[in-house]
ZAKETI-502467 format. One line per field, with one value per residue: x, y negated, z of N, C-alpha, C, CB in turn; residue number from 1; residue in one letter. Coordinates in steps of 0.2 Angstrom, whole numbers, plus 5000, padded with zeros to 4 digits. Glycine has a CB too. Layout:
<rs>
n.c1 = [X|...]
n.c2 = [Y|...]
n.c3 = [Z|...]
ca.c1 = [X|...]
ca.c2 = [Y|...]
ca.c3 = [Z|...]
c.c1 = [X|...]
c.c2 = [Y|...]
c.c3 = [Z|...]
cb.c1 = [X|...]
cb.c2 = [Y|...]
cb.c3 = [Z|...]
nr = [NUM|...]
rest = [A|...]
</rs>
This chain:
<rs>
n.c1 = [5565|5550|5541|5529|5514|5513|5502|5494|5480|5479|5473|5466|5471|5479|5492|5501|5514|5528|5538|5552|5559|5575|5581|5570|5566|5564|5558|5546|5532|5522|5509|5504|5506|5500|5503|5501|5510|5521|5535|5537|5550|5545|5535|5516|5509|5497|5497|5495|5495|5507|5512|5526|5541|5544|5535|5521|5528|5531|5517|5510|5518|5530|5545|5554|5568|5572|5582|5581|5568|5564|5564|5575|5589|5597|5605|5598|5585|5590|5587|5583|5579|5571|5563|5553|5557|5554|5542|5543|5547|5561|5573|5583|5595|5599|5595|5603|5618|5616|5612|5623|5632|5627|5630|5632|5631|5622|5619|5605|5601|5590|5583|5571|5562|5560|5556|5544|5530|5522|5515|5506|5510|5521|5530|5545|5555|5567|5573|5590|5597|5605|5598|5592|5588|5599|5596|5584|5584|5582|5589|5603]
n.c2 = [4759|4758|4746|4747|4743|4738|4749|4745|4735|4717|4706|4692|4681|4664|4660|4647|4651|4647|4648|4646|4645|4647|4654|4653|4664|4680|4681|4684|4693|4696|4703|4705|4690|4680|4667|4648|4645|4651|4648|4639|4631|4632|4641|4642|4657|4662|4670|4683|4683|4698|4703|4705|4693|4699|4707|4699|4691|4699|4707|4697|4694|4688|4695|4698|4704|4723|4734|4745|4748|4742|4744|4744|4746|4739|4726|4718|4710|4698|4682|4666|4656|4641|4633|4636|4648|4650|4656|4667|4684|4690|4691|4709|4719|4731|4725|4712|4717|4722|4712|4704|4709|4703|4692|4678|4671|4664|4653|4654|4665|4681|4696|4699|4708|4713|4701|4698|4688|4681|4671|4656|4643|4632|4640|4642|4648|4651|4659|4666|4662|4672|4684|4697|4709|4719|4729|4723|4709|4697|4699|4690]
n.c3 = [4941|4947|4956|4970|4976|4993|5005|5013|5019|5016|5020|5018|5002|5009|5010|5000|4989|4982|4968|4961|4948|4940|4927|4918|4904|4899|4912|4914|4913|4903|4902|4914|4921|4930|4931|4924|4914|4907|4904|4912|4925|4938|4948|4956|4967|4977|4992|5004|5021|5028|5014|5004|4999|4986|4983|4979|4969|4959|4958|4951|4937|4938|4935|4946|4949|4955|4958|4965|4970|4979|4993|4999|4999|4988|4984|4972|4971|4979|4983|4985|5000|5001|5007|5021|5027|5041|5042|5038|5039|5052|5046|5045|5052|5043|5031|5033|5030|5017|5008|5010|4999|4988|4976|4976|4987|5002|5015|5015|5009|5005|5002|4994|4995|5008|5014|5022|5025|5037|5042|5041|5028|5018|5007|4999|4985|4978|4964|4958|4942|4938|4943|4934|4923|4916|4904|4902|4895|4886|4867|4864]
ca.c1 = [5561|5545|5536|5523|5510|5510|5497|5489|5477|5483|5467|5465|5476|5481|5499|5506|5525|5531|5544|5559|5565|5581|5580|5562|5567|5566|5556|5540|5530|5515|5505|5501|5509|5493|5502|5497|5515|5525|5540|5540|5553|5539|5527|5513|5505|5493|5500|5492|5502|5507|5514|5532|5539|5543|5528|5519|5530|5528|5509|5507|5520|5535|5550|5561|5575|5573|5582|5579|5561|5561|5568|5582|5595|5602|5605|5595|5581|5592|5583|5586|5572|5573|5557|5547|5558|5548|5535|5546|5548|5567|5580|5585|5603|5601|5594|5609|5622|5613|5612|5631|5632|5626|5633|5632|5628|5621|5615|5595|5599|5586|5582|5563|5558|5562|5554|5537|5525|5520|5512|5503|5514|5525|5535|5547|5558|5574|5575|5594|5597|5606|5594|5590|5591|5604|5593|5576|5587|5581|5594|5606]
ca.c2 = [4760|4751|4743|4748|4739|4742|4752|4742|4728|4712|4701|4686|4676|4659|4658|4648|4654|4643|4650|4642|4651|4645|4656|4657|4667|4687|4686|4684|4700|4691|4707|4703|4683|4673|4659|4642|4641|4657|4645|4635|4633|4633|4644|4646|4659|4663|4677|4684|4688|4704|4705|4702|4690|4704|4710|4695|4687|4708|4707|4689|4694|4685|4701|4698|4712|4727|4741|4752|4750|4738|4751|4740|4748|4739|4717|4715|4706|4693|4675|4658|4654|4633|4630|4640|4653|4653|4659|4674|4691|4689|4700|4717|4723|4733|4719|4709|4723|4724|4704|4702|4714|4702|4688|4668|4673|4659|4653|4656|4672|4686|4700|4696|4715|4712|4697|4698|4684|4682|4665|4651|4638|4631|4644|4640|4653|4649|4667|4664|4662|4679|4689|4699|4717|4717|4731|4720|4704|4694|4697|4684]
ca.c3 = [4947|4949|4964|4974|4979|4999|5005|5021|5019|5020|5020|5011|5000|5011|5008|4994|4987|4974|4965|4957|4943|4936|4922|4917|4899|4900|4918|4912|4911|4899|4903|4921|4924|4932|4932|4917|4909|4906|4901|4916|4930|4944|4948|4963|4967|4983|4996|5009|5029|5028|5008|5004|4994|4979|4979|4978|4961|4953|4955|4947|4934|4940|4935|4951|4949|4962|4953|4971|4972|4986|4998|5005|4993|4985|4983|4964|4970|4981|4981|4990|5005|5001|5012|5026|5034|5047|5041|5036|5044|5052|5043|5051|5049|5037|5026|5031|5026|5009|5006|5008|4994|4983|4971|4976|4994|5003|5021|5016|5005|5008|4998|4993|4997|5015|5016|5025|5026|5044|5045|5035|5030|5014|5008|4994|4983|4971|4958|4954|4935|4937|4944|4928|4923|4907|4898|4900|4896|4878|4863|4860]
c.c1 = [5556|5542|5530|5520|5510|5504|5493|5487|5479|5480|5467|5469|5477|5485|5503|5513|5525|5538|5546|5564|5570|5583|5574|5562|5570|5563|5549|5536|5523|5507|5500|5502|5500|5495|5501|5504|5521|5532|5542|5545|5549|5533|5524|5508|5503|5493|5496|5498|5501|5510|5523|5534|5540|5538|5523|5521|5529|5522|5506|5513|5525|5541|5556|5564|5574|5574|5581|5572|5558|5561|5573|5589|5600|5602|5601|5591|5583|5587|5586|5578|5573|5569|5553|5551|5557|5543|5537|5547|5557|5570|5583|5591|5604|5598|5601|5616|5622|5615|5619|5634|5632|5630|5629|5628|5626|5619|5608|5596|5596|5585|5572|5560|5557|5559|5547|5535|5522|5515|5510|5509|5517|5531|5538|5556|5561|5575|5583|5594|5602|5604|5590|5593|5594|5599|5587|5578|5586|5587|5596|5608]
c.c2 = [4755|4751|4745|4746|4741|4744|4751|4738|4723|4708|4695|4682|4670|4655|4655|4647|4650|4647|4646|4648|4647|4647|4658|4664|4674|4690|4686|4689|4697|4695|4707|4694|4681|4666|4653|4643|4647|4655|4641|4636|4636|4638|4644|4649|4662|4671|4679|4686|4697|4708|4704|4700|4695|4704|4705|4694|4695|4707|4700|4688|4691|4694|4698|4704|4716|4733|4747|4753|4747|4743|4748|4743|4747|4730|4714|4709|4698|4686|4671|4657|4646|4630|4636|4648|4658|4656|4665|4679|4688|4694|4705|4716|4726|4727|4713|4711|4722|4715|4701|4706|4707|4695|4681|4668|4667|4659|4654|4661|4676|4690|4699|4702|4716|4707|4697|4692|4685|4674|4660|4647|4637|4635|4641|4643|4652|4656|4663|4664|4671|4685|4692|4705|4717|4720|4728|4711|4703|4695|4691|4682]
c.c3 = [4947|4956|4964|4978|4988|5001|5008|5016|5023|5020|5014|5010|5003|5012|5002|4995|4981|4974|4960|4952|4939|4929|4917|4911|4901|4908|4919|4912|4910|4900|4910|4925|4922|4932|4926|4911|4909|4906|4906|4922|4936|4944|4955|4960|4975|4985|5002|5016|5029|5021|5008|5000|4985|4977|4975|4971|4957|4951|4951|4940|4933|4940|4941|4950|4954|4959|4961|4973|4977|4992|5003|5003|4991|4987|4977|4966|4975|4980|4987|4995|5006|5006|5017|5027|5038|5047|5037|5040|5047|5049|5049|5047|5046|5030|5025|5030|5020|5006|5004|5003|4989|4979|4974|4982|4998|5010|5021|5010|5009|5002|5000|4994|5002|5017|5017|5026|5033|5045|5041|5035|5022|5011|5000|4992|4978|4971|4955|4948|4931|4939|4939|4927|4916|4905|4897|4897|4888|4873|4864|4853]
cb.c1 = [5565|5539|5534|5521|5502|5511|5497|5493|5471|5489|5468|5461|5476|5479|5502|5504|5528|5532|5543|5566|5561|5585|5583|5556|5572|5574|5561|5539|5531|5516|5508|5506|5517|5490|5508|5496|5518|5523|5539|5536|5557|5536|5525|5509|5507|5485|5508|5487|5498|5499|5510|5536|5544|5544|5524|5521|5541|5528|5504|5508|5517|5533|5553|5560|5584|5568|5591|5583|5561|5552|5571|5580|5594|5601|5614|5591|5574|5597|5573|5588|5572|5570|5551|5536|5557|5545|5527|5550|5549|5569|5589|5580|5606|5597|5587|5608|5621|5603|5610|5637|5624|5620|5631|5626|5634|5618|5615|5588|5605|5581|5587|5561|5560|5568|5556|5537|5520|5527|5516|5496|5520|5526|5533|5545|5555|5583|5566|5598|5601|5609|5592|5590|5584|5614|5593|5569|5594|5579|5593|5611]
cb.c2 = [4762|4751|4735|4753|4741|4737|4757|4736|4727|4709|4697|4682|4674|4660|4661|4644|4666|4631|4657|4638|4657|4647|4659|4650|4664|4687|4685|4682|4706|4690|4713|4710|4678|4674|4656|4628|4631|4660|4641|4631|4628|4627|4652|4640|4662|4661|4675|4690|4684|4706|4700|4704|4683|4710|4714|4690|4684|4717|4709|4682|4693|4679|4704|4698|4711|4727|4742|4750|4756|4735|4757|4743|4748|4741|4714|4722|4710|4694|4675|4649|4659|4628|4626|4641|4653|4648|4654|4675|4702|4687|4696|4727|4726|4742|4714|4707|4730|4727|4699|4701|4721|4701|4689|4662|4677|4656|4648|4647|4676|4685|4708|4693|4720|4713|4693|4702|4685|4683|4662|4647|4639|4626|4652|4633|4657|4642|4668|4666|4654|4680|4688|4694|4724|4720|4736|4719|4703|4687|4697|4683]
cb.c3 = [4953|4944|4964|4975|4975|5004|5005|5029|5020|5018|5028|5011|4994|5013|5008|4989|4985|4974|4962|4965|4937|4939|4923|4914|4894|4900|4924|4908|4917|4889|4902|4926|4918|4940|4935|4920|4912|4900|4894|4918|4932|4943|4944|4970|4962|4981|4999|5007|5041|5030|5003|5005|4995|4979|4985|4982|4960|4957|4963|4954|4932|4948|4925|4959|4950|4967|4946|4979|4973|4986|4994|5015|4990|4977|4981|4959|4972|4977|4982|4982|5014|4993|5008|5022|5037|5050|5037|5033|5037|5059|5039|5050|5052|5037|5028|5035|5028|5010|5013|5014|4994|4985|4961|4967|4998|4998|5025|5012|5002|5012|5000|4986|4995|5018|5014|5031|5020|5051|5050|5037|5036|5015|5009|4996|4983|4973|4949|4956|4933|4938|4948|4924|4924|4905|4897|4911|4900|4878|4857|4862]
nr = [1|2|3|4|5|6|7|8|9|10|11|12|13|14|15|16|17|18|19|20|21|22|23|24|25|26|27|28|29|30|31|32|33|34|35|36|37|38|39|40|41|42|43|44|45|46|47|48|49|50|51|52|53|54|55|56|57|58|59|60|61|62|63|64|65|66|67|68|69|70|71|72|73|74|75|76|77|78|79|80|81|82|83|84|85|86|87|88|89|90|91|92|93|94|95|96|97|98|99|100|101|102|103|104|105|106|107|108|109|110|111|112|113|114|115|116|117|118|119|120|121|122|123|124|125|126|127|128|129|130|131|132|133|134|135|136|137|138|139|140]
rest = [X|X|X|X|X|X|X|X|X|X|X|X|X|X|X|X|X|X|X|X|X|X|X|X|X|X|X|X|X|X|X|X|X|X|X|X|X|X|X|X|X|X|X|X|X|X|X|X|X|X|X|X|X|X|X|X|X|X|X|X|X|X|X|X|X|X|X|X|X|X|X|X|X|X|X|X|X|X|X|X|X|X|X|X|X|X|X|X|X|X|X|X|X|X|X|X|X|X|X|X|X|X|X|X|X|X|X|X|X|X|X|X|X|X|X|X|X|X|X|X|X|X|X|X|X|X|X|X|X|X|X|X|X|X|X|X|X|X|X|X]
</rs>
């Protein structure tokens, strides 16, 4: 199932999201990734208030897992929130039902499809090294 773009406007990019990817290999998508270094741990990319962080890392080519489509479904796209929170939607109960679903559960786990961007500020996002869909996953 793939992501769709939300259908509001969300004005203008003034949020950056750095993403911490632990496994960078296999979550690249080279067809769409705006960011310098396909290979590296790090990436920013510029979010607007009103996006979520999914959507955000999909449209700049960062493959976060959401095998439900970003519906609230399932646990696939799981992440770590290291910095800025606050400047996230708060989790609903059905996000937090779903979250303890998931693998290496933590006090700043959120499901990145549920996390809404509400406010300017330093956000900053660890992609566990197991978030990865086995059939998109590189031979060994």
């Amino acid at each position: 199932m793939h992501l769709r773009h939300s259908d509001h406007d969300h004005g203008p990019k003034t949020v950056k999201i750095k993403y911490l990817v632990e496994n960078p290999e296999g979550m690249i998508d080279e067809d769409h990734f705006t960011g310098t270094d396909p290979n590296a741990k790090e990436h920013e990319f510029m979010a607007a208030k009103g996006e979520h962080l999914l959507e955000v890392a999909v449209e700049n080519g960062l493959n976060i897992e959401h095998a439900c489509g970003a519906v609230c479904a399932c646990s696939t796209c799981h992440v770590y929130i290291e910095k800025g929170m606050e400047c996230l939607s708060e989790a609903e109960e059905e996000e937090e039902d779903r979250v303890e679903e998931a693998p290496g559960l933590q006090i700043n786990s959120r499901l990145s499809c549920q996390c809404i961007i509400q406010k300017e500020g330093e956000i900053v996002v660890r992609v566990p090294a197991w978030n990865r869909n086995a059939v998109k996953e590189v031979p060994h």
